[in-house]
C-alpha positions in Angstrom: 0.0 0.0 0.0 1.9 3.2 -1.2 -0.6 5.8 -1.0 -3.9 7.5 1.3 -6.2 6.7 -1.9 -5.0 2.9 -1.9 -5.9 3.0 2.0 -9.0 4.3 1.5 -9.8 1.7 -1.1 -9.0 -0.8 1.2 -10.7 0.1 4.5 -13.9 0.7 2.4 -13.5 -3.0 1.3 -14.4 -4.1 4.9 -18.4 -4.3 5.4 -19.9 -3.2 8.7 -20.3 -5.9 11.5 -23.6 -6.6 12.3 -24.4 -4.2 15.7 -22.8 -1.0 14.4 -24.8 1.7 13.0 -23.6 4.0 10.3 -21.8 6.5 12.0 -20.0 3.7 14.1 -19.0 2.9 11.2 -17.9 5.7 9.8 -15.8 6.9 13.2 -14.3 3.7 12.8 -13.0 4.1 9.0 -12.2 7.4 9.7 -10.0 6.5 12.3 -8.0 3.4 10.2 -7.4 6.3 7.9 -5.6 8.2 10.3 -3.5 5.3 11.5 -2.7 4.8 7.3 -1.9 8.3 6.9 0.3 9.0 10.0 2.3 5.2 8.3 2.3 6.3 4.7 4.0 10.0 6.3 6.3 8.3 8.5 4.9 9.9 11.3 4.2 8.3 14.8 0.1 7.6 15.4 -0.2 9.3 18.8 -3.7 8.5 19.5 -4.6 5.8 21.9 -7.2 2.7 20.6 -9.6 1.8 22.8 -11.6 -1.8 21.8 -13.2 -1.7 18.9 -14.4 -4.4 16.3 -12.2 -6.8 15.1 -12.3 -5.4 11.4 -10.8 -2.6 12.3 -7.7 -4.4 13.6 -7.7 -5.8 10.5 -7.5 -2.4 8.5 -4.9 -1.6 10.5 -2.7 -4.7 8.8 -0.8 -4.3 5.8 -2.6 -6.5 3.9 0.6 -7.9 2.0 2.0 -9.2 5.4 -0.6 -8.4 8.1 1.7 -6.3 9.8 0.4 -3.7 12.5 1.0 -0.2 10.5 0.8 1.2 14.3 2.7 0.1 17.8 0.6 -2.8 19.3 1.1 -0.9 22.4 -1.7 1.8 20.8 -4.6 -0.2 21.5 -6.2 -2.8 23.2 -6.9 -5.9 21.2 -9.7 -8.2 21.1 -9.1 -11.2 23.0 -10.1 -13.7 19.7 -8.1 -11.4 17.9 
């Protein structure tokens, strides 16, 4: 992933889990953008993650290699992963 378009293609490929309403949603793509803008800029993601849905752990993986694009330290993750 090389660029905040290609990001945003990809976090839009995720459909909303069953429970969250639209802005939910929203909030939470908004937020994986972030995270993909602050990696693509080489810049440290300085907010903290609180839990949220396990799809947006996944948007925060390179998809290539499912590496973290932020310090695991940032956020809480779900216990089934």
């Amino acid at each position: 992933m090389n660029s905040l378009p290609d990001a945003k293609r990809y976090v839009d490929s995720f459909a909303r889990p069953d429970g969250y309403n639209h802005y939910a949603w929203d909030v939470t793509k908004k937020l994986a953008l972030e995270a993909w803008e602050s990696y693509l800029n080489g810049r440290p993601f300085r907010r903290r993650i609180n839990y949220m849905c396990s799809e947006f752990y996944k948007m925060i993986q390179r998809p290539e290699d499912g590496e973290f694009i932020i310090p695991r330290n940032s956020f809480r993750m779900l216990s089934n992963g």
